[in-house]
C-alpha positions in Angstrom: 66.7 90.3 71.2 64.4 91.8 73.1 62.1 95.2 73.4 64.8 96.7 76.4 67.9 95.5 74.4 66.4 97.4 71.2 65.6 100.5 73.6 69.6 100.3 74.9 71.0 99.9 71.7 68.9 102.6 70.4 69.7 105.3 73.4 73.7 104.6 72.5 73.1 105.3 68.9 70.8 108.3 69.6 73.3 110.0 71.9 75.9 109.1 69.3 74.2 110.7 66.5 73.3 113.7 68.6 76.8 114.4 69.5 77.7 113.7 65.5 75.0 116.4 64.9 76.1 119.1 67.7 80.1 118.6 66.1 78.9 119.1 62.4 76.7 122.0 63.3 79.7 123.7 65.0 82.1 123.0 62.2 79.2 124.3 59.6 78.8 127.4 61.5 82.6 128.0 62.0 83.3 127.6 58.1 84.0 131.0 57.5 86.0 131.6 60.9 89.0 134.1 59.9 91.7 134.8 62.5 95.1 136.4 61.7 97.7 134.1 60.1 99.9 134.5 63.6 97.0 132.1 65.2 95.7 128.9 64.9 92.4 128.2 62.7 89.3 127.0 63.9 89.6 123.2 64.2 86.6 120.6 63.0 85.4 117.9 65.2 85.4 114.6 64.3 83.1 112.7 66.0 84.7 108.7 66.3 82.8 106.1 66.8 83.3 103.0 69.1 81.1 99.6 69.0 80.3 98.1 71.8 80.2 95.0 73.1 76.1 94.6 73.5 75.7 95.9 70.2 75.6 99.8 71.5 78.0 102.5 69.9 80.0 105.0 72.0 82.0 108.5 71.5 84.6 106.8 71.6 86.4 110.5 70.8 86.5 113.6 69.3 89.5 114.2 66.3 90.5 117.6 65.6 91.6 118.7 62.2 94.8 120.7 61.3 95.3 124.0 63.4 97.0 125.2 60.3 93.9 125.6 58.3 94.7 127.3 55.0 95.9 130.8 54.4 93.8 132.8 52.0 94.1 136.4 50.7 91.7 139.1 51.9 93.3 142.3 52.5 90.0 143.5 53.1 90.0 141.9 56.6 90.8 143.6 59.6 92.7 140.4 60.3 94.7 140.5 57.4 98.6 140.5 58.0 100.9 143.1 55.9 100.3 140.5 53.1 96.7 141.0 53.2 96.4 137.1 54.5 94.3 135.8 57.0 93.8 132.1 57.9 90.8 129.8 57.5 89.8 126.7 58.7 90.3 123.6 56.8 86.7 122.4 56.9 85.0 121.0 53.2 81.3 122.0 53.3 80.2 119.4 51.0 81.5 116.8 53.4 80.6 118.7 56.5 76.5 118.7 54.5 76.9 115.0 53.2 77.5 114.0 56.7 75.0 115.7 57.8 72.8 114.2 56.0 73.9 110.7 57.2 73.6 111.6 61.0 70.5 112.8 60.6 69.4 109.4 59.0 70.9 107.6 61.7 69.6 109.7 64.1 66.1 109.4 62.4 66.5 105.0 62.7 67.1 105.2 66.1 64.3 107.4 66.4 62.2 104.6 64.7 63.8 101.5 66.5 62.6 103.4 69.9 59.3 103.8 68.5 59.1 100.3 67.3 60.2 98.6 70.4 57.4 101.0 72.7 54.8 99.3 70.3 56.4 95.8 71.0 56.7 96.3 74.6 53.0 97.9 74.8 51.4 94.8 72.6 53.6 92.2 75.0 51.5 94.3 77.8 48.2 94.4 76.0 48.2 90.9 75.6 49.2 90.0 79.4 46.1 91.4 80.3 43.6 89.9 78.2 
């Protein structure tokens, strides 16, 4: 394999993570979206992933979770229905932080596999012209 096919492969997985980064950030910042119980909650993104062919990955998709969310009681909320309910998203914060966590490592390797092939490509160039 060589430096440009380590750059390629690196660009696809650094877009991926990106995009896995940009959909947990979203879901994160939505956790605590209420709406009335009469509409949908805020759905999560769920980035999916697709290998390909050359050794790349791809978006292959985005999932969304359940529009029903869960119903919790806060009559406190100018949303609330007669039943003092409104309706939150389904979204787990652990998981949403845990994968966080892994996307930014990803992101970080490919960040590091860039790096590391420049230095190949710029020794391969220092030592065609001695």
């Amino acid at each position: 394999m060589g430096a440009f096919d380590m750059l390629r492969i690196a660009n696809t997985s650094l877009g991926f993570h990106q995009t896995w980064l940009d959909s947990l950030a979203n879901n994160i910042a939505n956790i605590n979206t209420a709406v009335p119980t009469t509409q949908n909650a805020f759905q999560a993104q769920m980035v999916i992933a697709k290998a390909r062919p050359d050794g790349g990955v791809d978006v292959a998709g985005i999932a969304l979770s359940d529009p029903q969310g869960r119903v919790v009681n806060d009559p406190e909320s100018s949303l609330a229905d007669a039943e003092g309910n409104v309706r939150l998203p389904e979204v787990d914060l652990a998981s949403q932080m845990s994968q966080l966590v892994m996307a930014q490592r990803g992101f970080q390797a490919s960040v590091q596999v860039t790096k590391d092939a420049q230095d190949t490509y710029s020794s391969a160039l220092q030592i065609g012209r001695s």
